[in-house]
Every structure is written in structure tokens, then in C-alpha cells.
N, C-alpha and C positions, 0 to 999 in steps of 0.2 A: 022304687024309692029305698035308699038305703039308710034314711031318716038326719044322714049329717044337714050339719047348721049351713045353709049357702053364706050367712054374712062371714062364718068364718074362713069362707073356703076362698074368697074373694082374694083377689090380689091388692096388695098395701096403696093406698093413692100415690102415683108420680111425684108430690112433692113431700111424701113423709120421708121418703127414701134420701132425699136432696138432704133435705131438714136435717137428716142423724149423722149423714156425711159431715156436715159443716158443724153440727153437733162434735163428732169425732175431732176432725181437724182442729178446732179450738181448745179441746182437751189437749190435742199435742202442744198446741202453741203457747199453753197457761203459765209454761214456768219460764217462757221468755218475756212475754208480759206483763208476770209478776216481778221479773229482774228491774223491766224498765221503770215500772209502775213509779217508786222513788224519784225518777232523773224528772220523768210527765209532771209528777205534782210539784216536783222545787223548781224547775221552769215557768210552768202554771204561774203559782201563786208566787213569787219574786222574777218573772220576767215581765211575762205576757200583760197581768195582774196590772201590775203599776204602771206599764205603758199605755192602757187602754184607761188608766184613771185619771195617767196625767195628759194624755188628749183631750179626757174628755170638761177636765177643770181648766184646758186652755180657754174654752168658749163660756167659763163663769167668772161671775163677779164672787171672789172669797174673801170670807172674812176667816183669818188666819189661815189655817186648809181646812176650812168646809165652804162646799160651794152655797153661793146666795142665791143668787137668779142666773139663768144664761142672758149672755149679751152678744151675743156671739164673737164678732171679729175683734172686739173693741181692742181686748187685750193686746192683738196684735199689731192694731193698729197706734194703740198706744208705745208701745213697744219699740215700733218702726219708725214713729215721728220721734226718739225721744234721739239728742244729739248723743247721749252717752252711746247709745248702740250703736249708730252709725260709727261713730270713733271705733268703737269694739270691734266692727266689724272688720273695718281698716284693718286694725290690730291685729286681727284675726290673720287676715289675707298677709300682715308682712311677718307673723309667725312662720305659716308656711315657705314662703317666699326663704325667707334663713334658714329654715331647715333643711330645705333642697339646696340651696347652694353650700351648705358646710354639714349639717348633720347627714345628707344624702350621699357625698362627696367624699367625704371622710372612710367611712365605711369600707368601698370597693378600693379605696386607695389601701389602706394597711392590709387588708386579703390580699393584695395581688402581692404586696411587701413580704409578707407572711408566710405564703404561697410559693414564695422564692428561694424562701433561706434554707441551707441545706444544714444549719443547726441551730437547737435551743428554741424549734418553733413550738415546745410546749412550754414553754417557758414564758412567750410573747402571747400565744394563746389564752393562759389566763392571766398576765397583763392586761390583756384590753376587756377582757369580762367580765375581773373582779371588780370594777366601779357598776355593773348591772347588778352585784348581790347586796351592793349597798340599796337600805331602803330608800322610798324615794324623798321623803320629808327629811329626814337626815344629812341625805344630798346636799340640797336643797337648803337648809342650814350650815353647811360645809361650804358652801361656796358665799353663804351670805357674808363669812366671815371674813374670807376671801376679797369679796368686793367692799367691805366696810369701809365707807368714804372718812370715818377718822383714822390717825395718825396710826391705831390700833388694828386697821386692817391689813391682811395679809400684802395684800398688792402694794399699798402703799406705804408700808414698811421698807421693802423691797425697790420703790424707786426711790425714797428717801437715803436709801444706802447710795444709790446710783445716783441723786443730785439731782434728781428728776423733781418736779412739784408734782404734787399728789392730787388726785383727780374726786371726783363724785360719784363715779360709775354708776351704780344704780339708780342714783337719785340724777341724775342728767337722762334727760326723757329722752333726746337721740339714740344712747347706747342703749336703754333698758332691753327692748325685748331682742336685739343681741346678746346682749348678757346671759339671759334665758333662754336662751336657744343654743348657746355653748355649753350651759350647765347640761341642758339636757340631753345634748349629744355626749357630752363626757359619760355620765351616765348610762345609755341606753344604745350606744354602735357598737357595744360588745357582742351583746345578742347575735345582732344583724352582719356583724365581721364573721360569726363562727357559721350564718349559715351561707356567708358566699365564699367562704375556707371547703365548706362541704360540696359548693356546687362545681367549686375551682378542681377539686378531686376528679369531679367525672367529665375532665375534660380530657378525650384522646393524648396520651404522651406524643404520639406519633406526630401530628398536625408539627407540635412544637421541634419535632426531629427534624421532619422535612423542612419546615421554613429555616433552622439553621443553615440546611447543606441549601440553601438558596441563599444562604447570607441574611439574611434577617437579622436585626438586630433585637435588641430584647423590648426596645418601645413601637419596633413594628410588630414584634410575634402580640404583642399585651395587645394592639391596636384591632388587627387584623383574626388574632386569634381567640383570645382570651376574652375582650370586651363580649364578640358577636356569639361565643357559648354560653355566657352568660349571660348576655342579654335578657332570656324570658324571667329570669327571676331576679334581675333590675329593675324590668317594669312591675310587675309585685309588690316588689320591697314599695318603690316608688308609691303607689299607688297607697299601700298600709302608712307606711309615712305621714304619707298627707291624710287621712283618716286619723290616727294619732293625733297629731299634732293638732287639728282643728278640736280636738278637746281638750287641749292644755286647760288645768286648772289649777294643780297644787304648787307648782310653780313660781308663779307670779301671786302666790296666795299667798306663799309662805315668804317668798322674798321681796315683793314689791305692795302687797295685798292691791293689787291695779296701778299703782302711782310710779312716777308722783301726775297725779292730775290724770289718771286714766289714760297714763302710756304705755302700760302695758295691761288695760284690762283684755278680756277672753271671753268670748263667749256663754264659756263653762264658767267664767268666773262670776260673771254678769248676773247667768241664772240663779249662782248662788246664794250671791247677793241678796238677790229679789227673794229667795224664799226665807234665808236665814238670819240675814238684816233687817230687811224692810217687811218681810211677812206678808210678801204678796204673791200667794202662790200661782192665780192666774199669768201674772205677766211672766214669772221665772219659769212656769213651764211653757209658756206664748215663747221665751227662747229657747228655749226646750227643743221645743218641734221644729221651730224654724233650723236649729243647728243640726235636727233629724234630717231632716228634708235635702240640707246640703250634704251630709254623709249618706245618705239613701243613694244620693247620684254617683259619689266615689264610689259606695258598694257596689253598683250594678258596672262602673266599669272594671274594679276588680274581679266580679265574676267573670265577665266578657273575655278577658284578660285569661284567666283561672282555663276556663273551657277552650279558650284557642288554642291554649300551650298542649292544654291536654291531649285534642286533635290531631297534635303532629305526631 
């Protein structure tokens, strides 16, 4: 006997050893955790937060925003029956529908223009950008003055020179959400011009060389060449677009506030409505979630989209 202690002699348990490891590791990992700590809780509490409260006030009866009782679907069903929404929605569907055929169109047209000029393209550059730095309510005001159905409006100052009779624009429920859907392409194809200027760059010089010495002309090289390198970040754009767009709200807030007669009301605008007019929180977030639900399904094909490209 050499009189030592056996419990000290003992070797440490199998998972003390684990234990100080991961002990360890998280002491390394503290001050990247502590970096993100910040971004977690202002996501938390102003993303995650409010989406999970306005879900869950979709299924209550409110009196102002506190909830009363759950009623469950009512909200929505109220919602769904009411003729204003079904118009909105309409509304909705020929926003989009305008914005692909001129706000989606427009874009890859002045990049390829852009893309061609062998001078002064920084000049055209931020030509087509500097209507994005403008704010958007401002815009938005800019063009209202513009479409001003009296004598005082810009347009119709302009055909009154020209002998033309003067029109109603915004208030003619035909044009409206045309109207708004030009403002807002004026507006926001800057952006979108600069990043198909960037993908037009990393298109092979070469392709465009060879299809000369084959004779190509310059609307078969754009056809044949240009459209199909582009291509993966057309469907993208496309894709954001329609995202975008199915949340118009300030828009037709600021220039039509829905009218005249809810021709150009918006789903976003709807919601808005319902909380900040009528003070009915249930139903304004019951379209809430439903305009979620239709942008959940854009997202998931933008991912699809996103990961395929990535693939090649």
C-alpha cells in the first residue's frame, strides 16, 4: 500500500472530457456570436416578432389591435366574400400583368442599348439611375402633377399647346393602374438596367466576334447571343418583379388613394386600409397573410430558380 487516494487516481469520466471540449470550442466561438448577437435580436423582435403576432390576430376578433376572442377563419372569410377584395385582387393580377409587359421589358431593352455604345455610356448610366435616387413618395408626387387632369397639369398643358383636348388620366379608371405602373417603372429600371449592364459584361467578346465573321447581324447576335447569356438572370429579375410589384402600396396611395372607385386599389393598400382607416386589425392582417401566401409561392420559385443557376 502506498497509501494514495484511488478516487484520485481514477481516470476523468468519458463525457467530462467531451464536456470541456465543447466548453473550449464555444469560448472560441464567443466573439463571433457576440458580433451577431445584435443582427438575432433586431430580426427577433421587428421581423420574426410581428409576423407571428400578425398571424396570430388574423384568427381574432379586435377591438382596435387588441385581440377579443378567436373566431378563427371568420376574418378571412369575411375578407374573401367582401367585392372590394375580389376587385383588389383583379387589380392586383393587372399590376403585375403591366409590369412584365413595360416595367420588365424596358429594362433589358436600354442594357442592351447601353451595352452597345461605344461612347458617353457613363453618362447614360446614370441617366437611367438617377430617377432610383429619387425618393419614392416624391416620385410619386412628381408624376401626380404630371397626370393632373386640370388645365394645370403637366400633360395637359402640353397637348393644349398641341390642340389636342385634355384628358382625365388618373381619374379615368381604364388608365389608372397603367399610369402607376409607368411611374413606377420610371422610377425603379435603373436599378435593374445597372445589374443587366453588369451581367452583359460577362458575356464572352468572342461568341459576338465569331457570329460577325458568320455575318450576323446585330439583331441576330442580341437574339442568339446576348438574350440566351442572360437569360438566368432574366428569370430572377422576373421572378423579384412580380414579388415587388404584388406589394405596391405607396403608389396608388399617394396618387390615386385606390380610386376613383377602387381602380387601382392593392392588396397592400387594402391591408392598409383595414388597419389605419377602418381599425380592423383582424381583417387587414386576414390580407396580410393571404398576400403572404401568394409571395411564399413566388419565393419558393425564386429559390428554385436561384439554386438551378447556381448548379451549372
Amino acid at each position: 500500500m502506498n497509501g494514495s487516494n484511488p478516487e484520485l487516481s481514477s481516470p476523468l469520466p468519458m463525457g467530462t472530457g467531451r464536456a470541456r471540449r465543447q466548453f473550449k470550442q464555444l469560448l472560441r466561438e464567443l466573439p463571433s456570436w457576440l458580433l451577431i448577437l445584435p443582427s438575432i435580436v433586431f430580426f427577433t423582435v421587428f421581423s420574426w416578432q410581428p409576423l407571428l403576432s400578425g398571424f396570430y390576430l388574423s384568427f381574432q376578433q379586435t377591438r382596435g389591435y387588441d385581440a377579443v376572442k378567436f373566431i378563427g377563419l371568420q376574418n378571412y372569410i369575411d375578407v374573401i366574400s367582401n367585392s372590394v377584395f375580389q376587385q383588389t385582387f383583379i387589380n392586383t393580377i393587372v399590376y403585375v400583368f403591366w409590369s412584365v409587359v413595360i416595367g420588365f421589358a424596358v429594362p433589358i431593352i436600354v442594357a442592351i442599348l447601353i451595352n452597345e455604345m461605344m461612347h458617353w455610356q457613363s453618362i447614360f448610366k446614370f441617366s437611367v439611375y438617377f430617377p432610383s435616387m429619387v425618393p419614392g413618395i416624391a416620385a410619386a408626387l412628381l408624376w401626380v402633377f404630371i397626370f393632373d387632369p386640370g388645365p394645370s397639369g403637366l400633360l395637359n398643358m402640353l397637348m393644349d399647346k398641341l390642340g389636342i383636348a385634355s384628358a382625365s388620366w388618373l381619374q379615368n379608371p381604364d388608365w389608372t393602374i397603367l399610369l402607376i405602373v409607368i411611374t413606377m417603372t420610371w422610377r425603379g429600371f435603373g436599378t435593374t438596367v445597372i445589374l443587366y449592364l453588369a451581367s452583359l459584361q460577362g458575356v464572352n467578346p468572342e461568341l459576338y466576334e465569331a457570329a460577325s465573321i458568320d455575318g450576323a447581324g446585330i439583331w441576330r447576335r442580341i437574339w442568339h447571343i446576348t438574350l440566351p447569356q442572360i437569360a438566368p438572370i432574366i428569370s430572377i429579375m422576373l421572378v423579384l418583379q412580380m414579388i415587388g410589384v404584388f406589394q405596391v402600396m405607396y403608389e396608388p396611395l399617394t396618387m390615386t388613394e385606390g380610386g376613383p372607385n377602387n381602380a387601382s386599389m392593392s392588396l397592400m393598400l387594402q391591408s392598409y386600409f383595414y388597419a389605419f382607416r377602418y381599425f380592423e386589425a383582424g381583417r387587414s392582417l386576414a390580407v396580410g397573410v393571404i398576400t403572404f401566401l401568394f409571395l411564399l409561392v413566388f419565393t419558393i420559385i425564386y429559390f428554385r430558380l436561384s439554386k438551378k443557376i447556381s448548379d451549372q
